[in-house]
ZAMARGU-4260 file (C-alpha; in steps of 0.2 Angstrom, whole numbers, plus 5000, padded with zeros to 4 digits):
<rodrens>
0) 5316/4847/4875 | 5304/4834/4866 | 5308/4819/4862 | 5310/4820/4843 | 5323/4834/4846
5) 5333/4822/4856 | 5330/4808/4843 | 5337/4818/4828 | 5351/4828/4841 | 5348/4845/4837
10) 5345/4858/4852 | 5341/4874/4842 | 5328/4883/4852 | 5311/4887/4844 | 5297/4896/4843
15) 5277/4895/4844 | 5271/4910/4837 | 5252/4910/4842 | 5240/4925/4830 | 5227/4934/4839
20) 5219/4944/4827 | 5214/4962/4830 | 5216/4958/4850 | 5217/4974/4860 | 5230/4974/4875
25) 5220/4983/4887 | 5206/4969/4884 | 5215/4956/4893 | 5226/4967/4902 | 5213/4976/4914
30) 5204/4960/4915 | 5218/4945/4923 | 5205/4941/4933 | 5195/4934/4919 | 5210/4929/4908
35) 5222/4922/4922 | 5234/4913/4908 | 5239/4927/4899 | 5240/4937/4916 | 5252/4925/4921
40) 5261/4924/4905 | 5263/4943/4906 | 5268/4940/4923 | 5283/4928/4921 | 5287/4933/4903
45) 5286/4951/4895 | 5269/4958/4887 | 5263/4976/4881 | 5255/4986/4868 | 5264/4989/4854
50) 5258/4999/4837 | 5252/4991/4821 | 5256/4998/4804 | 5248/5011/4790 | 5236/5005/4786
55) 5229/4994/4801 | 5220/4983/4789 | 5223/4962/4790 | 5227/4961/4772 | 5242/4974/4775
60) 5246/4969/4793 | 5249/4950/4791 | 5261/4951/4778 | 5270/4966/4786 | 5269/4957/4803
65) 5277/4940/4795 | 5290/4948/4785 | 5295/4963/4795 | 5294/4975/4783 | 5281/4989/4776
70) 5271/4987/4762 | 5280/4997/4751 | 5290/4980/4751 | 5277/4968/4753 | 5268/4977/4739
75) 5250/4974/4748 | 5241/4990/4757 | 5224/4983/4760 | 5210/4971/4754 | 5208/4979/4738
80) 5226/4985/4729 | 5226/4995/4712 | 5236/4987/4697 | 5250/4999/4691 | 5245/5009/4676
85) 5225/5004/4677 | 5210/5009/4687 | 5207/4988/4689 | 5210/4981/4706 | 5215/4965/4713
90) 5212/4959/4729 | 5228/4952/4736 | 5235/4934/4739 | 5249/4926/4748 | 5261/4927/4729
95) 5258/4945/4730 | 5267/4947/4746 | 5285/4950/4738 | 5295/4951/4753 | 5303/4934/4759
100) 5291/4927/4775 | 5297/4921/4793 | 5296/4905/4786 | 5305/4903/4773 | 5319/4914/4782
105) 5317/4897/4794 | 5318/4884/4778 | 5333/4892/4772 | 5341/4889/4787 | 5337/4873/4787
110) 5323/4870/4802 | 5306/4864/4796 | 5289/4875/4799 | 5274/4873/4801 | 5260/4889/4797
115) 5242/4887/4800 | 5228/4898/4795 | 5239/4915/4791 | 5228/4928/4783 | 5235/4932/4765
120) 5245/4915/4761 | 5234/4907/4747 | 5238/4898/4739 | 5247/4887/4752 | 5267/4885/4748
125) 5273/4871/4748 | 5293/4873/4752 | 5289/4872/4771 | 5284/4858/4781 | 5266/4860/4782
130) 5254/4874/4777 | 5237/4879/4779 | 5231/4894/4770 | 5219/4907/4782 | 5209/4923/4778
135) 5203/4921/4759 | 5204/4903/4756 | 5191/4895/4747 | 5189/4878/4756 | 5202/4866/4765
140) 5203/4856/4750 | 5213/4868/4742 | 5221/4878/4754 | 5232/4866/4763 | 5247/4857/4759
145) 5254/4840/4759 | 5241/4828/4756 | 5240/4821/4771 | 5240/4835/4780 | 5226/4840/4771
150) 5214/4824/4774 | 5218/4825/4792 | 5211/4844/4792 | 5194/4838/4782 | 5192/4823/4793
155) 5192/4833/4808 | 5181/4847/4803 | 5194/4857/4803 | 5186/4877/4798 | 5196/4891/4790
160) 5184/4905/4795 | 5170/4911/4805 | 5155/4915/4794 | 5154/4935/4796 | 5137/4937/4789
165) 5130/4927/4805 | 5133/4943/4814 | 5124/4954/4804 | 5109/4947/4812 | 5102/4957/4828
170) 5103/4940/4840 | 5120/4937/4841 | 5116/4919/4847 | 5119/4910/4831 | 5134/4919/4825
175) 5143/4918/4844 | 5138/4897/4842 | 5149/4897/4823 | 5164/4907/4831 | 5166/4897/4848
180) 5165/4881/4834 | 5177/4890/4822 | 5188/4891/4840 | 5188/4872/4844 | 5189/4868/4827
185) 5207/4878/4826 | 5213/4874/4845 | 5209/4857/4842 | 5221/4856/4823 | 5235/4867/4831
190) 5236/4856/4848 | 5238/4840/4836 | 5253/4848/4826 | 5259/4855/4841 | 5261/4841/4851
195) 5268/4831/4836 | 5284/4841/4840 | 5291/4841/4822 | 5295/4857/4818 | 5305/4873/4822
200) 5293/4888/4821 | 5276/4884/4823 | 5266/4900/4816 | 5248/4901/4818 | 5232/4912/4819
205) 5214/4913/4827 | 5208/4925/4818 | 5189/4924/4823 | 5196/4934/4837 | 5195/4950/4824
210) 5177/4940/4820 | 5170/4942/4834 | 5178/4961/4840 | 5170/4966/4824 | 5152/4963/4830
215) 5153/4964/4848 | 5165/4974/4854 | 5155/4991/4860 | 5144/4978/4870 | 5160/4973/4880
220) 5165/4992/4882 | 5145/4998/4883 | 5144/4981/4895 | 5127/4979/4886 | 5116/4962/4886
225) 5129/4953/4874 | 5143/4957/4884 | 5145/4941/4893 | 5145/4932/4874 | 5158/4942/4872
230) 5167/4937/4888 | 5163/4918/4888 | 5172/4918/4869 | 5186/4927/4876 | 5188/4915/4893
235) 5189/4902/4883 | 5203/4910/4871 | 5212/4914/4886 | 5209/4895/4892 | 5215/4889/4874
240) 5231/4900/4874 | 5236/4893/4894 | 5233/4875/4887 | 5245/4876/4872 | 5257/4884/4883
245) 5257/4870/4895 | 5260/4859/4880 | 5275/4867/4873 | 5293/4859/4878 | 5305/4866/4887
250) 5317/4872/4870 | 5304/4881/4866 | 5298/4900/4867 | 5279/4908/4865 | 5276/4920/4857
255) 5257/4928/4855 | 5254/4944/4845 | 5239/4954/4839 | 5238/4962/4822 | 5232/4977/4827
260) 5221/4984/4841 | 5200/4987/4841 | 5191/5000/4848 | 5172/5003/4846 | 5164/5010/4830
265) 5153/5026/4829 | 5151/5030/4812 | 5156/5022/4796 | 5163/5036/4786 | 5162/5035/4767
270) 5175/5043/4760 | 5171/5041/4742 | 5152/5049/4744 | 5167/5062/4754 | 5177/5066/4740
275) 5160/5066/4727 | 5151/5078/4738 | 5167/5091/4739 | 5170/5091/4719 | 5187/5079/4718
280) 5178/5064/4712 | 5163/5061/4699 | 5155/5044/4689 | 5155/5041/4669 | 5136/5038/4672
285) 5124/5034/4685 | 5128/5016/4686 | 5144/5015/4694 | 5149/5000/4707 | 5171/5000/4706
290) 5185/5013/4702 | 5186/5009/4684 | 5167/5019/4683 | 5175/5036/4686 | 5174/5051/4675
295) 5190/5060/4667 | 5192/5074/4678 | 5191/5065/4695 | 5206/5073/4705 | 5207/5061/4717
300) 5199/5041/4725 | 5199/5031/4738 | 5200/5014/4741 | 5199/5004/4758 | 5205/5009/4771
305) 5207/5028/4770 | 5220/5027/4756 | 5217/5041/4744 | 5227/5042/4729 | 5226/5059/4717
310) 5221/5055/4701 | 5239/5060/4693 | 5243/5062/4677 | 5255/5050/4669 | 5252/5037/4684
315) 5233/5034/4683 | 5228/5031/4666 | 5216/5045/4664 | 5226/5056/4675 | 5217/5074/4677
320) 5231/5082/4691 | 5250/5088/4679 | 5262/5082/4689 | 5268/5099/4692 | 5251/5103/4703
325) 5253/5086/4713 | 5262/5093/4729 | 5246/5108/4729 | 5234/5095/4723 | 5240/5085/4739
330) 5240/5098/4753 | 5224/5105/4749 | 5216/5087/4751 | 5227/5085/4766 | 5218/5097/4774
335) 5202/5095/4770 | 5205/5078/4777 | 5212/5083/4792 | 5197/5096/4797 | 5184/5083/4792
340) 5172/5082/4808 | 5160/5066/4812 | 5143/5069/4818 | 5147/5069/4836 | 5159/5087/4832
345) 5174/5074/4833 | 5187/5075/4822 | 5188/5059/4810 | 5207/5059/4809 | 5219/5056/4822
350) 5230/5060/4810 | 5234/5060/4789 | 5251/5051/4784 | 5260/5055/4769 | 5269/5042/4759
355) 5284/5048/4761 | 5283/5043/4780 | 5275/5026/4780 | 5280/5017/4762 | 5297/5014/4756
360) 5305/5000/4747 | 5304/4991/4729 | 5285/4991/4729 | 5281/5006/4733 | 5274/5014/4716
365) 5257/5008/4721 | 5258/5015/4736 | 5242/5029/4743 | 5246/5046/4743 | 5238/5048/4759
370) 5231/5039/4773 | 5221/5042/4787 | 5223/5036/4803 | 5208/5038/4811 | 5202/5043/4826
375) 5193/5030/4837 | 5174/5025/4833 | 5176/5031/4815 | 5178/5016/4802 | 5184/5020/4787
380) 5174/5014/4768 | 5178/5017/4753 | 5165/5008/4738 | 5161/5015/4722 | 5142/5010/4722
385) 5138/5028/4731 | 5130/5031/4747 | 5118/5046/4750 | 5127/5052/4766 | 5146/5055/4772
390) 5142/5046/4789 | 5132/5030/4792 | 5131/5015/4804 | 5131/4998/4798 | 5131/4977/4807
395) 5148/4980/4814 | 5151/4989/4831 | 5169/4988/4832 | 5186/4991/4820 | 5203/4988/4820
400) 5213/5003/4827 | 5230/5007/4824 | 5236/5006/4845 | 5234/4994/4858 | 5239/4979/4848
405) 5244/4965/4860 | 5262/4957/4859 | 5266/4943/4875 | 5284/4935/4874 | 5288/4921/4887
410) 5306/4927/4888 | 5306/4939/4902 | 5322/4945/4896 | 5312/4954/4882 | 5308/4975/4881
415) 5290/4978/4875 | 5293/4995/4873 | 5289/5007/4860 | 5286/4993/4847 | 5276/4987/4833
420) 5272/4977/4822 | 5290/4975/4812 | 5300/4970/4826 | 5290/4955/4828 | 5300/4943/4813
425) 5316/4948/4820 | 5312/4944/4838 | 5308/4926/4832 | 5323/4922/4823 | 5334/4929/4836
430) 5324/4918/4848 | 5329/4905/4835 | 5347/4911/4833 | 5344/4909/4815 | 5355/4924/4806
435) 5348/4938/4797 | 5356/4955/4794 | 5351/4970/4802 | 5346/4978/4787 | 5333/4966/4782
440) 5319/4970/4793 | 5310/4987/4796 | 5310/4985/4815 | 5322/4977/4828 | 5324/4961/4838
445) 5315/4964/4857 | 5326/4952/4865 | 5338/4961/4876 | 5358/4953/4876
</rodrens>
């Protein structure tokens, strides 16, 4: 127990939730020897794969993963959502996440909570103890919250995210140097406010984990020249995570979770060219860059990644499918998508989800009308600016995948089995003992009685 819980008398356990974004399981799992902390922690606590949602995209998963609930209740589905009744989109911030956070389950309660660098949380709120906002921020200066807080995060150079375009570059030298910086930068904040021990759930991300998968992960599974970047960054994540585990007191539980998985890319598909080449979509004119450019008697879009939505009639604003010829409209598109083949005579679908099975809740009128989950090695696209071909390659080499998320407890009276992503908020207030009713969650407490 530290010191400031004995000074204020409370011994409510808590929780250090640490974010690995887009970290594979099997990565540091068939590798202990060069990850030795979370080898141990998977050793003496509980550790396994668990599933991600529909879509595995950030922008979906980090709210889903912090409220426990699908985004037919958060009311985000990816980076770029659609405005009801319009062709206009937004791309989604931390008020647009409608479901009630971890946190503030946490502040109800009364226990204080500190959150640092969780994707989709700008602007940062300012009913918990401390926030700084992650993924999408604009600067530090704006994205954190209270002032002081804020000017110990500047003073320290405190960075909110790797800069991605580095990596577009062919020597990986420069963009590797920005991400281990981006890593110091963030174990150097969150072992500060750790060790301050003032809080009751400490909730925060690396996410240049995702950064760094993103643009090296088929040399790690080609074992190419850049591979041992790829390994040095990830020996030093796995350094990070034993240090803040040593740091924790005793009341308090670890927990470490990935957002989804990551697997290496093949081929990015472009699944609005798709649907233009097989006559469901077609442009006003020439110039055409976002989905407010298409014509009348589109039948059916896309947006990222892999929603398609039919372009129904008394829904979409220039609806060109009756409603009566939605469910036929629907299965002839599903099929299509299902036979669709890559390059390589690989199916690009593992499989293609209805609504109905992954979206239910309040928010849910926004919600695709399909989704594919794809196969491996196929990333899916979906821009309005046109490309000439269905199948391309671009600066990236890996993407998120829907298994093979990571999720490490230190409790080993924890079941990692057959999970995902929604069982995670339950699991932390029940290591909390704060109350919540069953019903409020999408998925169920891991901590066995």
């Amino acid at each position: 127990m530290g010191l400031f819980d004995r000074l204020r008398g409370q011994d409510d356990p808590r929780v250090a939730f640490i974010g690995i974004d887009g970290v594979p399981f099997s990565l540091l799992a068939d590798n202990p020897d060069e990850f030795p902390n979370m080898a141990d922690l998977a050793e003496t606590g509980s550790a396994g794969a668990i599933e991600s949602i529909v879509p595995p995209e950030s922008s979906a998963c980090w709210p889903a993963l912090t409220t426990g609930v699908n985004p037919g209740e958060t009311g985000v589905y990816g980076f770029q959502d659609r405005e009801n009744g319009s062709y206009e989109t937004y791309v989604p911030m931390g008020r647009d996440v409608q479901a009630t956070r971890i946190w503030d389950r946490v502040t109800d309660a009364g226990r204080k909570a500190t959150v640092m660098n969780v994707p989709v949380t700008f602007p940062p709120q300012r009913n918990v103890q401390r926030m700084v906002s992650g993924f999408l921020s604009p600067s530090v200066d704006k994205a954190a919250y209270p002032d002081d807080f804020r000017d110990h995060l500047e003073s320290s150079g405190y960075i909110i995210d790797v800069n991605a375009k580095l990596g577009h570059k062919d020597d990986k030298t420069e963009f590797v140097e920005n991400a281990n910086k981006t890593l110091d930068r963030r174990f150097e904040a969150f072992s500060h406010y750790l060790q301050q021990d003032d809080w009751d759930l400490f909730f925060g991300v690396f996410m240049t984990t995702d950064r760094v998968n993103h643009f090296l992960f088929k040399d790690y599974e080609n074992e190419t020249s850049d591979k041992e970047k790829f390994m040095a960054f990830y020996r030093k994540v796995d350094d990070y995570l034993g240090q803040i585990r040593e740091m924790l007191p005793e009341d308090v539980t670890l927990v470490i979770a990935a957002d989804h998985g990551f697997t290496s890319l093949d081929y990015e598909v472009h699944c609005n060219t798709l649907l233009e080449q097989e006559g469901w979509l077609s442009y006003e004119d020439d110039d055409h860059e976002q989905l407010e450019d298409i014509s009348d008697d589109t039948l059916a879009y896309s947006l990222i990644p892999g929603r398609f939505y039919i372009n129904l009639e008394g829904r979409e604003p220039r609806g060109a499918v009756p409603q009566d010829e939605y469910q036929e409209r629907r299965d002839e598109l599903k099929e299509m998508l299902e036979n669709l083949e890559g390059p390589n005579g690989r199916k690009v679908a593992d499989r293609v989800v209805e609504k109905e099975d992954a979206f239910r809740g309040n928010h849910d009128d926004i919600a695709p009308d399909l989704v594919i989950v794809p196969n491996h090695g196929f990333d899916l696209k979906s821009g309005f600016k046109g490309k000439d071909d269905v199948f391309g390659q671009g600066p990236r080499n890996g993407m998120h995948s829907f298994d093979n998320a990571s999720l490490y407890i230190d409790d080993p009276n924890a079941t990692i089995e057959d999970a995902d992503l929604y069982d995670i908020a339950p699991t932390i207030l029940d290591l909390m003992e704060v109350e919540y009713t069953r019903t409020d969650f999408d998925g169920a407490s891991l901590i066995t009685q």
